[in-house]
C-alpha positions as CSV (number, residue, x, y, z in Angstrom):
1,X,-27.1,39.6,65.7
2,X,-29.5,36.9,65.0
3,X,-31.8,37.3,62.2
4,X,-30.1,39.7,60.4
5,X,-30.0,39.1,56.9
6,X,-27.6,40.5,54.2
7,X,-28.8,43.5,52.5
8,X,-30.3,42.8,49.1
9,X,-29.3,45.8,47.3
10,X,-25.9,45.4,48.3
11,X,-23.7,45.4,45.2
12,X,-22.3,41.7,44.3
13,X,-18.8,41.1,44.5
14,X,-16.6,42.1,41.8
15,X,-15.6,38.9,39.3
16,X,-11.7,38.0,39.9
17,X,-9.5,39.3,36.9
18,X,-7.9,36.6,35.7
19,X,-4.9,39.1,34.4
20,X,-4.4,39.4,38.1
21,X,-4.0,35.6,38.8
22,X,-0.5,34.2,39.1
23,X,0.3,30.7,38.3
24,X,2.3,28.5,39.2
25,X,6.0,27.8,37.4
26,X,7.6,24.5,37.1
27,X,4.8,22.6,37.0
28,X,4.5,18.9,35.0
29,X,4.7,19.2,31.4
30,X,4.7,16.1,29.1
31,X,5.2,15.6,25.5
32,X,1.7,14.5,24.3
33,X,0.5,15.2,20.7
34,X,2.4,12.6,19.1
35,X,2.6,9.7,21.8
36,X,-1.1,10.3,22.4
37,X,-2.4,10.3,18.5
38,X,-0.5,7.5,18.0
39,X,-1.6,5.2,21.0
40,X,-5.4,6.4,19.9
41,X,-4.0,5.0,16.2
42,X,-2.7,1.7,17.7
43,X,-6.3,1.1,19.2
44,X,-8.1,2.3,16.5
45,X,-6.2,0.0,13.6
46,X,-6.5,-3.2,16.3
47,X,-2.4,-2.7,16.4
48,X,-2.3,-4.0,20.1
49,X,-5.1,-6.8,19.2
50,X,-2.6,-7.8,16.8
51,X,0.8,-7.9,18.7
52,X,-1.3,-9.3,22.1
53,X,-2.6,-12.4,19.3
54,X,1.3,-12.8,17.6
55,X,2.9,-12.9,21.2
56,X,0.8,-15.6,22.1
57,X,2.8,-17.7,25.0
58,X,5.6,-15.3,25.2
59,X,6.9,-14.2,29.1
60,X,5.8,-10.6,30.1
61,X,3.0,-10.2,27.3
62,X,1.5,-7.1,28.3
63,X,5.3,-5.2,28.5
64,X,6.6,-6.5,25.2
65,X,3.4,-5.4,23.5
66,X,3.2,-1.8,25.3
67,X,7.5,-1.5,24.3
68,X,6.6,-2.3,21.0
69,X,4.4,0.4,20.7
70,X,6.7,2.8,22.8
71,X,9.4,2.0,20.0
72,X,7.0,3.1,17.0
73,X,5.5,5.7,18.5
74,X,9.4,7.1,19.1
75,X,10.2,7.3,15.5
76,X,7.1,9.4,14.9
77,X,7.9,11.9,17.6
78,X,11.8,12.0,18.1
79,X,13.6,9.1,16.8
80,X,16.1,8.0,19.4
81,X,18.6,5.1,20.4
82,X,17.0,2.6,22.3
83,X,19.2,4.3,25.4
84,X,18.2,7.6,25.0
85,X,14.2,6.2,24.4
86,X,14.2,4.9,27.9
87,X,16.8,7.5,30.0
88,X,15.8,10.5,28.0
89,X,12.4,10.2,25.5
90,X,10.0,8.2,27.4
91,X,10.0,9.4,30.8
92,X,9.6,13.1,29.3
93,X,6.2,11.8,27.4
94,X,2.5,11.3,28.7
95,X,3.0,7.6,27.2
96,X,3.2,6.4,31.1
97,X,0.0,7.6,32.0
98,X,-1.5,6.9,28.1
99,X,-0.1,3.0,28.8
100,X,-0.4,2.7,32.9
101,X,3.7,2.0,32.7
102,X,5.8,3.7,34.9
103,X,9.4,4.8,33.7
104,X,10.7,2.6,36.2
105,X,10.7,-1.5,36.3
106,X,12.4,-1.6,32.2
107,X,15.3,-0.4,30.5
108,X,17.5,-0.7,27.8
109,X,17.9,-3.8,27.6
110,X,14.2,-4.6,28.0
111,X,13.9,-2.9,24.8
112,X,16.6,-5.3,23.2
113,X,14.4,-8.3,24.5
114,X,11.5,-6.9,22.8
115,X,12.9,-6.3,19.5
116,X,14.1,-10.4,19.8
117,X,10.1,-10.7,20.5
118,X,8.7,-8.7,17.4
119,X,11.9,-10.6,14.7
120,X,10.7,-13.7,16.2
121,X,6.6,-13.3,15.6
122,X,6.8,-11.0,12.6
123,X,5.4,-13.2,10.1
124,X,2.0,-13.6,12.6
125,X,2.5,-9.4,13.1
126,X,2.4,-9.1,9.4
127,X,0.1,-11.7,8.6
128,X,-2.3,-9.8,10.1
129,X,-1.8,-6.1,9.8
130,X,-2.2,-7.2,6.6
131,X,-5.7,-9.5,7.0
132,X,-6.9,-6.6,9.5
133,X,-5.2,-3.1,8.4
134,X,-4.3,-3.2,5.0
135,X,-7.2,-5.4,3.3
136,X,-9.7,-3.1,4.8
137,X,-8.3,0.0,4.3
138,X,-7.4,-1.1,0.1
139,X,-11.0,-2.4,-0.4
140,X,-9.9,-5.5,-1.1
141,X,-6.6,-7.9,-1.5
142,X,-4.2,-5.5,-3.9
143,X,-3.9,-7.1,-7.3
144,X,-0.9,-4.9,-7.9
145,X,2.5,-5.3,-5.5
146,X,5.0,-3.1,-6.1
147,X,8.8,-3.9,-5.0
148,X,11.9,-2.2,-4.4
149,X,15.1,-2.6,-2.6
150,X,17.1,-0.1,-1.2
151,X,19.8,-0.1,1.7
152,X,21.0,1.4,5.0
153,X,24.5,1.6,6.6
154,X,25.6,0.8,9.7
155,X,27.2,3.3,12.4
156,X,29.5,1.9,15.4
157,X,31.8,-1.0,15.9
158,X,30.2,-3.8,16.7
159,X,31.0,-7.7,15.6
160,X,30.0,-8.6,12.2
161,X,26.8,-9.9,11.3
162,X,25.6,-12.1,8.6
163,X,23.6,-9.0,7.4
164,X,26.3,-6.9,7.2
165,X,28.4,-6.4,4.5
166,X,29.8,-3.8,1.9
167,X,28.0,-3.3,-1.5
168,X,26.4,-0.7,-3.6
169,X,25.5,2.0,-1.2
170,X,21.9,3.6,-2.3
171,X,22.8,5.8,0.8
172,X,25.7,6.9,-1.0
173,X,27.9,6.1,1.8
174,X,30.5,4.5,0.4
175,X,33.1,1.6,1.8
176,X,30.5,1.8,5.0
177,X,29.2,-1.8,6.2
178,X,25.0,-1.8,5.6
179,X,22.4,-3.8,5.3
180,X,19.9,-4.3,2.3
181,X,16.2,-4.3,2.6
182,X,13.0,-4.1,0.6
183,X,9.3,-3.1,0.3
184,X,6.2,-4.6,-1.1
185,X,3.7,-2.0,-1.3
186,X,0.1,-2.0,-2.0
187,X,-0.3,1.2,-5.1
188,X,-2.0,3.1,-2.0
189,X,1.0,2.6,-0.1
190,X,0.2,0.8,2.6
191,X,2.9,-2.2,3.4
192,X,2.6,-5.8,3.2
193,X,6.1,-7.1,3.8
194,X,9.6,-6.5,4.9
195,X,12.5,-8.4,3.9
196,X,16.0,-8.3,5.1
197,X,19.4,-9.3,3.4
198,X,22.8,-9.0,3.3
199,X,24.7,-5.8,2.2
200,X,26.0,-6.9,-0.8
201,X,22.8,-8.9,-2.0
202,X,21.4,-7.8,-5.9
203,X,18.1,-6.8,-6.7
204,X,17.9,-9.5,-9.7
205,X,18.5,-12.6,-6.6
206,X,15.4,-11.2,-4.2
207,X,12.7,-11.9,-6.4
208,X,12.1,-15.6,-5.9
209,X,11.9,-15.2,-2.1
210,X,9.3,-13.0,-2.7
211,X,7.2,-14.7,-4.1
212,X,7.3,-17.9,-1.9
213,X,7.1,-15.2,1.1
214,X,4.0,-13.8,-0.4
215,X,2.3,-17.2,-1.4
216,X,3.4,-19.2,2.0
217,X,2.8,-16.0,4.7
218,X,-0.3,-14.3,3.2
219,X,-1.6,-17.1,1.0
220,X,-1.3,-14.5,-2.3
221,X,-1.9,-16.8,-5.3
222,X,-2.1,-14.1,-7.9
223,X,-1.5,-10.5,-9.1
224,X,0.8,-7.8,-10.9
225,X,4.2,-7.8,-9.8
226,X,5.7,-4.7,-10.6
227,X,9.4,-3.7,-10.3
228,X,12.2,-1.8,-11.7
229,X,15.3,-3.2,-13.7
230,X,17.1,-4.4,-11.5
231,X,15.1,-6.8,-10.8
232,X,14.5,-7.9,-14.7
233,X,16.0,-11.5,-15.5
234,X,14.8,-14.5,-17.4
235,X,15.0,-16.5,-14.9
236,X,12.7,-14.1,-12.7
237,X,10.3,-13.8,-15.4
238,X,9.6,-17.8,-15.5
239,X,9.2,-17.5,-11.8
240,X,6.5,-14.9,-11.9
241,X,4.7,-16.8,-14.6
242,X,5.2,-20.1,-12.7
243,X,3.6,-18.7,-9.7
244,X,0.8,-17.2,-11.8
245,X,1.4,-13.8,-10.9
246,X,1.7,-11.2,-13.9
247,X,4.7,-8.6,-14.5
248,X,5.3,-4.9,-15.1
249,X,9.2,-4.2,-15.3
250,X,11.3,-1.5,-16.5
251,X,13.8,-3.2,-19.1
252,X,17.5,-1.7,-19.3
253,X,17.8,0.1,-22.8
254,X,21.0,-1.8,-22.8
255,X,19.5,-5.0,-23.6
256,X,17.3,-4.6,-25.5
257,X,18.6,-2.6,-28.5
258,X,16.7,-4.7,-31.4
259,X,13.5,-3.2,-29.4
260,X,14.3,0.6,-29.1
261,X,15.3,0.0,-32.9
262,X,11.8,-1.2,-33.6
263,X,10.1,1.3,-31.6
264,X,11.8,4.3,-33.0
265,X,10.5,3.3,-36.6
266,X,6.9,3.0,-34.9
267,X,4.2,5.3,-35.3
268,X,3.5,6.5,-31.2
269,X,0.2,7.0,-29.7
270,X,-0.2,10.4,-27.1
271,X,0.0,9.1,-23.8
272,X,-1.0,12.3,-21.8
273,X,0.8,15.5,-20.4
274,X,4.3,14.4,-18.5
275,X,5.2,16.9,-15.1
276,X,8.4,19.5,-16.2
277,X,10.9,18.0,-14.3
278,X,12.3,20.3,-11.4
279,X,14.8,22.5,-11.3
280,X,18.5,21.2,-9.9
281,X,18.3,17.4,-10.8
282,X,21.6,15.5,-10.4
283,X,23.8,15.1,-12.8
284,X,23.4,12.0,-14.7
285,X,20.2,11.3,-12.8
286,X,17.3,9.8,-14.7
287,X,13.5,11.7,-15.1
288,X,11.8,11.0,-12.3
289,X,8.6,9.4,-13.0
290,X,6.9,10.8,-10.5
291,X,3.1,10.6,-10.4
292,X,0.4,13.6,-10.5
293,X,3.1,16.1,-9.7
294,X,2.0,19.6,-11.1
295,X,3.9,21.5,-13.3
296,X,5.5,24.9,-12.7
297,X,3.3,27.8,-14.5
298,X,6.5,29.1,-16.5
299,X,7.6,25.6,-17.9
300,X,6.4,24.6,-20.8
301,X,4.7,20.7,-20.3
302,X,5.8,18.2,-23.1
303,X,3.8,15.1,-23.8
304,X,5.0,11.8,-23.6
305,X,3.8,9.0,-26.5
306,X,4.0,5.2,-26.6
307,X,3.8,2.5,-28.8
308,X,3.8,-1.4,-28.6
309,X,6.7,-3.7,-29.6
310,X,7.2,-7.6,-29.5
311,X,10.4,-9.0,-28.9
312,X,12.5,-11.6,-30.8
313,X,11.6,-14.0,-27.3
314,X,7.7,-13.2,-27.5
315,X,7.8,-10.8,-24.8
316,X,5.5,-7.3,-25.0
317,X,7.1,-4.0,-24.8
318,X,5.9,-0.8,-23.9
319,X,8.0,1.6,-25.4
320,X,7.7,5.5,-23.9
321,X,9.0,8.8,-25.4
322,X,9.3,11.7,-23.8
323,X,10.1,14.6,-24.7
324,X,11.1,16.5,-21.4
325,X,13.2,13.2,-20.8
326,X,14.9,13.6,-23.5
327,X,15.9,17.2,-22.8
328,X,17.7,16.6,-19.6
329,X,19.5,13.6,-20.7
330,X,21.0,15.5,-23.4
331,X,21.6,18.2,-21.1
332,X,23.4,15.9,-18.5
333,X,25.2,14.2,-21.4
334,X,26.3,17.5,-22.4
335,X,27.6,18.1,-18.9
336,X,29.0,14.9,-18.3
337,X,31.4,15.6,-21.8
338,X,32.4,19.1,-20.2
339,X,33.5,17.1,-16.8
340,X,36.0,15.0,-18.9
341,X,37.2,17.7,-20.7
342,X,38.3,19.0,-17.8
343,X,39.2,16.9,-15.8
344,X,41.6,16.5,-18.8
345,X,42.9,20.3,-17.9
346,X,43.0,19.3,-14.5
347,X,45.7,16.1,-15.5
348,X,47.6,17.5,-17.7
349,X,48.4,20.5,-15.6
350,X,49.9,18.1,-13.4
351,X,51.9,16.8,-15.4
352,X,53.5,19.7,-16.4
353,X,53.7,20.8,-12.7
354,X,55.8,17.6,-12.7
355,X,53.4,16.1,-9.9
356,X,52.7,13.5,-12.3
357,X,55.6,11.5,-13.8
358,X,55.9,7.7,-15.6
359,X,56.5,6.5,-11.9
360,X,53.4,7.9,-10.1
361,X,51.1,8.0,-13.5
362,X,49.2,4.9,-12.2
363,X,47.8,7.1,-8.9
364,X,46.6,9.7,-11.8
365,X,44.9,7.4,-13.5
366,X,43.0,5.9,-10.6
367,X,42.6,9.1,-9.7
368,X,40.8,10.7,-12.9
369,X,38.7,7.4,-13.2
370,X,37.6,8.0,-9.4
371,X,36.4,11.6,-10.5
372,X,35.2,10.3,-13.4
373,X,33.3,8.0,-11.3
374,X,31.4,11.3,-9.0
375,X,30.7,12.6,-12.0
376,X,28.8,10.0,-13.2
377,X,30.5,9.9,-16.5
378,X,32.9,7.0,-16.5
379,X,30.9,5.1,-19.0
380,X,31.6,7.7,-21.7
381,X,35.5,8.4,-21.1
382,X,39.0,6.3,-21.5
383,X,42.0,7.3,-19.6
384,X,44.9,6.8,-21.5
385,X,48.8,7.5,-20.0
386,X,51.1,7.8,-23.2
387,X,54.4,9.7,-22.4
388,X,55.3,9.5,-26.3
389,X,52.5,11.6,-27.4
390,X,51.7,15.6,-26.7
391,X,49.7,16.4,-23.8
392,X,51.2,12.3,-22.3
393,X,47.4,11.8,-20.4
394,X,44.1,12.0,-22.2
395,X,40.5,11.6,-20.9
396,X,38.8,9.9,-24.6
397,X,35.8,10.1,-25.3
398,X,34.1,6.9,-25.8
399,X,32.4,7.7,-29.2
400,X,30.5,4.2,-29.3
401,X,29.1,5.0,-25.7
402,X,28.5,8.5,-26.8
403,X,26.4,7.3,-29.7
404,X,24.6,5.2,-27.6
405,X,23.3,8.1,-24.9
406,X,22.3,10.3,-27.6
407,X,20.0,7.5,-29.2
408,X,18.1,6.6,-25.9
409,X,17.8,10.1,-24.9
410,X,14.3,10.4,-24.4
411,X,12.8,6.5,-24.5
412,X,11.9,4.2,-21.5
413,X,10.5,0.7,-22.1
414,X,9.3,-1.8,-19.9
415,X,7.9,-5.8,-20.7
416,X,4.6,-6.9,-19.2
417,X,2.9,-10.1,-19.9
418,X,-0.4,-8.7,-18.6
419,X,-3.2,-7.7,-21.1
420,X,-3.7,-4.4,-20.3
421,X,-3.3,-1.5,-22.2
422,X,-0.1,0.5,-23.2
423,X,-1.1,3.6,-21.2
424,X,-2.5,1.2,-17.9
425,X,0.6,-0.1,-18.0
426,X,2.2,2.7,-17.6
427,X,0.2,3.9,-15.0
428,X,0.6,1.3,-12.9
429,X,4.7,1.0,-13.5
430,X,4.1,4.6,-12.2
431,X,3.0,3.4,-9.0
432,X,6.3,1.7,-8.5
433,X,6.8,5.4,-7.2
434,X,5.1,5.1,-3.9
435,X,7.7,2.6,-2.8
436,X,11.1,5.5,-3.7
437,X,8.2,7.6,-1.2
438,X,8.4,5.0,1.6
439,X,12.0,5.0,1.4
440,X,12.3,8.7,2.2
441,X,9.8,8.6,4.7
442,X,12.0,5.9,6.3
443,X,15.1,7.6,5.9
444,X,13.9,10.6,6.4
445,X,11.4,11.7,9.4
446,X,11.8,8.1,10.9
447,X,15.3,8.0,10.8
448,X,15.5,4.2,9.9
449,X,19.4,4.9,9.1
450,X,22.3,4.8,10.4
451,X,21.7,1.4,12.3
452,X,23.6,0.7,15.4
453,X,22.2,-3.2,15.7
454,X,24.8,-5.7,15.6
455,X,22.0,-8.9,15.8
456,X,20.8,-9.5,12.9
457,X,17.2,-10.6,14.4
458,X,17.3,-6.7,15.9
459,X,18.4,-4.9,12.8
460,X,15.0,-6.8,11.2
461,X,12.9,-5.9,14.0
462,X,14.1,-2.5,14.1
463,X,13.5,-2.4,10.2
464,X,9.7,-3.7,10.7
465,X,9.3,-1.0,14.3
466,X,10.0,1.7,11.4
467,X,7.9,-0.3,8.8
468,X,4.9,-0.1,11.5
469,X,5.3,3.6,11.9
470,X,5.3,4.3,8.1
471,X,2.2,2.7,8.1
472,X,0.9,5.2,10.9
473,X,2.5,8.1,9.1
474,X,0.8,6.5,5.5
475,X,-2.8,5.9,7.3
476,X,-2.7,9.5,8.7
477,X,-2.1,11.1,5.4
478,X,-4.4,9.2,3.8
479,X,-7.3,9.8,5.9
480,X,-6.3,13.8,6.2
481,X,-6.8,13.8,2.1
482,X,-9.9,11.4,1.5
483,X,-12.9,13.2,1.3
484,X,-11.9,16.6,1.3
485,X,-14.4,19.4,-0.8
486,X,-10.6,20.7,-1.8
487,X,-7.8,19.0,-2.7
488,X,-5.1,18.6,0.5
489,X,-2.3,18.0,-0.3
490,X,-0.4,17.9,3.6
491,X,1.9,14.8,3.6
492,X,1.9,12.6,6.4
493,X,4.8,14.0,7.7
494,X,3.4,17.5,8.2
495,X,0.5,16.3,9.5
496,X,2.4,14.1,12.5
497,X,4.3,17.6,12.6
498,X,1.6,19.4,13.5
499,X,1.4,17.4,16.9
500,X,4.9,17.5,18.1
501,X,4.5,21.0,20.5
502,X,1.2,19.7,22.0
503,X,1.6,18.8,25.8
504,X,-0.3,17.7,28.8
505,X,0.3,20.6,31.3
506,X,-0.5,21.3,34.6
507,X,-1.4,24.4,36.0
508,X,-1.9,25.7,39.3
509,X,-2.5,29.2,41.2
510,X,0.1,30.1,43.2
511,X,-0.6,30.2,47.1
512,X,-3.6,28.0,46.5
513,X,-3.5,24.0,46.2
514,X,-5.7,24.5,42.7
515,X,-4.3,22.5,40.4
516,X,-5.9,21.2,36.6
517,X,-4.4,19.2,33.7
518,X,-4.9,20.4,30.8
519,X,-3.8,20.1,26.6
520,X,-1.7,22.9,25.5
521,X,-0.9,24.0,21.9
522,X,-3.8,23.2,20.0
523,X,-4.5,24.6,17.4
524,X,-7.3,24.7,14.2
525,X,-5.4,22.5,11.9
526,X,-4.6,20.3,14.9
527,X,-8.5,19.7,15.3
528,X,-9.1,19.1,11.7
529,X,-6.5,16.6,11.2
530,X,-8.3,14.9,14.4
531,X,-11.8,15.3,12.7
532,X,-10.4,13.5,9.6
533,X,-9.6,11.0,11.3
534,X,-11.9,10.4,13.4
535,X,-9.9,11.1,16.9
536,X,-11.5,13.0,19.7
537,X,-9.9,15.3,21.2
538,X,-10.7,13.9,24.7
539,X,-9.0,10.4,23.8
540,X,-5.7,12.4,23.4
541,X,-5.9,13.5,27.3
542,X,-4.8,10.3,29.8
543,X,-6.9,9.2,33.1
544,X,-5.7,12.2,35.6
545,X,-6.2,8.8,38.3
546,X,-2.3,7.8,37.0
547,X,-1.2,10.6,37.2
């Protein structure tokens, strides 16, 4: 009837329990916490300005600079094969809707192609990462570069390469084909250069190249090269000093005798509290000289102590005891003496078995020296075969060697031809530690290794994708711990962790056409990671118009 009005003391409708609702199953899900903090990353460090400058004039710009981020931002999330990236990783992601680039139009191959791109412009890429990420995020241009070299093996049968070839594994993988590669860090961390070589290159042969690399692609004319022993050679040394750049490097005890003499007759300064070393080290294995680890409350912390010795040849030495060092290699010694002995046991049983006679005896002595060899106690034993004395094989003990390991225990020295103090000296050799970090990183969570490249311009490239997403993983952690009221101590690692469950979702009620994206999974620690560095949570969520 017109007019009539609804009664204003009628009760109002009930609110919908949302307990009631049913939703929608099935609905798109996407992989989101990782792709999407690390395409916010790529903005926020210029990473795209960077690549879209170095691929000046290239064909398809815009796709090789969007699959060079898809490849880094893969190793953060879930390192794959360059196959299983585009059949199985990608499409799975929100990275198509992050990038505007559909699944479709690449594949595999386009991948390969871009790899060819990034080997092909990395000096430009690292040129400027460097200029525009690194600079600004040290301060200023690092007047300390630390180096190592380390290398990774090679899975698959492809054709050789002129990178690949057998040497000493530091994978441990041994008679596999690899590649080696090293790092030059800033003491932060944060990379400045990749370089790739053969399998079976030295440590001692890669230092020259560095330092034209360094001078020729980033225009470094001075600084403190820092590096460990194997890198130590006289003919190194007189290129660092021709270049103008300082040293810091670990000498082998080996050489340098008439110093460790010296310095053992030395009155030693106290150079500060040393970390008890953990529980469970290797066998054999040196101290680690790990920085600002804390010590476990029920060890007891030793001090270490220096003094300052100059060589026959001129050169300064900064000679380091320590106490807790000294421990475990005479623990380890001790151990390594018990292997031979019996491994001895183990021989001579043989023998009398009659599974060892004068015909086969050359198999059991390539056999004891390869045990000898796990054991990491070659060095101090002789195998000896003689049928006309009781017992006919003996694992000797090398009493000259044996001397030797009990006089070192204890005493690291390196040479510097910088004027700093003893104990700056060895803080900054201490630094060299951040580089054995990166390596992990690599080998670890980014899955650098095994490498199933047979070109040798993609087995760089894929070296430097993983070198960019170190630097991602580095810049995260750093940012998480600076400026904190209380120490963090989260690792990169944990941090990118903490992302890999967070999706873009859609939801829907069933029997209606209502349907909303939304971000799933986050958490508190989620949004204080983003708060320290600086990332919104809206920039994580992509345009719902590509979708």
């Amino acid at each position: 009837m017109e007019g009539l009005k609804s009664n204003p003391w009628a009760s109002p409708p009930k609110p919908t329990d949302v307990r009631t609702l049913e939703f929608e199953d099935n609905l798109p899900s996407f992989r989101l916490g990782v792709p999407a903090l690390g395409h916010a990353l790529f903005q926020r460090l210029e990473l795209r300005t960077i690549l879209n400058n170095a691929f000046a004039g290239v064909d398809h710009k815009g796709l090789r600079i969007d699959l060079t981020e898809v490849m880094v931002l893969n190793r953060l999330d879930d390192p794959a094969s360059k196959l299983a990236l585009w059949r199985e990783w990608y499409p799975h992601t929100a990275l198509p809707h992050l990038l505007g680039l559909p699944a479709l139009g690449w594949d595999e191959d386009s991948l390969y192609d871009t790899l060819d791109v990034v080997d092909e412009r990395r000096d430009a890429i690292e040129l400027q990462v460097y200029e525009r990420v690194v600079r600004p995020l040290e301060g200023e241009a690092p007047k300390v570069l630390m180096k190592d070299l380390t290398s990774s093996y090679f899975e698959g049968s492809g054709v050789a390469n002129p990178l690949s070839a057998k040497g000493y594994s530091r994978d441990r993988v041994r008679g596999s084909r690899q590649v080696n590669w090293s790092l030059l860090l800033t003491p932060t961390g944060y990379p400045v250069t990749l370089e790739v070589y053969p399998g079976n290159t030295k440590d001692e042969t890669t230092v020259a190249g560095t330092v034209e690399r360094v001078q020729r692609v980033f225009g470094l004319k001075e600084g403190i090269f820092v590096g460990d022993r194997g890198m130590l050679t006289k003919t190194n040394l007189e290129v660092l000093t021709a270049a103008k750049f300082r040293y810091a490097i670990a000498e082998t005890l080996w050489n340098v005798k008439p110093v460790l003499a010296e310095a053992e007759k030395k009155k030693r300064e106290p150079l500060g509290p040393l970390a008890a070393s953990k529980k469970g080290r290797k066998k054999g294995a040196q101290a680690k000289l790990e920085v600002g680890l804390p010590a476990p409350p029920e060890e007891k912390v030793f001090e270490e102590s220096w003094c300052e010795v100059v060589g026959e040849d001129g050169r300064r030495h900064i000679c380091v005891w320590s106490e807790e060092k000294r421990r475990d290699e005479l623990a380890s010694l001790k151990e390594r003496l018990e292997a031979g002995k019996e491994l001895e046991k183990w021989a001579r049983s043989g023998v009398q078995s009659g599974e060892w006679t004068e015909d086969n005896h050359h198999d059991l002595v390539k056999s004891l020296t390869k045990k000898l060899v796990e054991e990491d106690a070659e060095k101090l034993h002789d195998v000896v075969w003689d049928p006309q004395t009781i017992g006919t094989v003996f694992v000797k003990v090398n009493v000259e060697r044996k001397a030797w390991e009990e006089a070192k225990a204890g005493w690291w020295i390196l040479t510097t031809d910088t004027a700093l103090a003893g104990p700056e000296v060895v803080r900054v050799y201490k630094s060299l530690a951040v580089v054995e970090r990166a390596f992990r990183t690599l080998k670890g969570p980014l899955e650098v290794r095994p490498i199933r490249h047979w070109k040798a311009e993609r087995i760089r490239a894929h070296l430097y994708v993983c070198v960019l997403a170190y630097l991602l993983e580095r810049y995260v952690e750093q940012k998480v711990r600076e400026g904190a009221e209380k120490p963090i101590t989260v690792t990169g690692e944990v941090a990118w962790g903490l992302f890999k469950e967070v999706r873009w979702q859609q939801v829907g009620l069933k029997g209606t056409d209502v349907r909303r994206w939304t971000i799933s999974n986050i958490t508190g620690m989620q949004r204080v990671v983003l708060e320290r560095l600086g990332v919104a949570e809206a920039q994580l969520r992509p345009s719902q118009t590509t979708l």
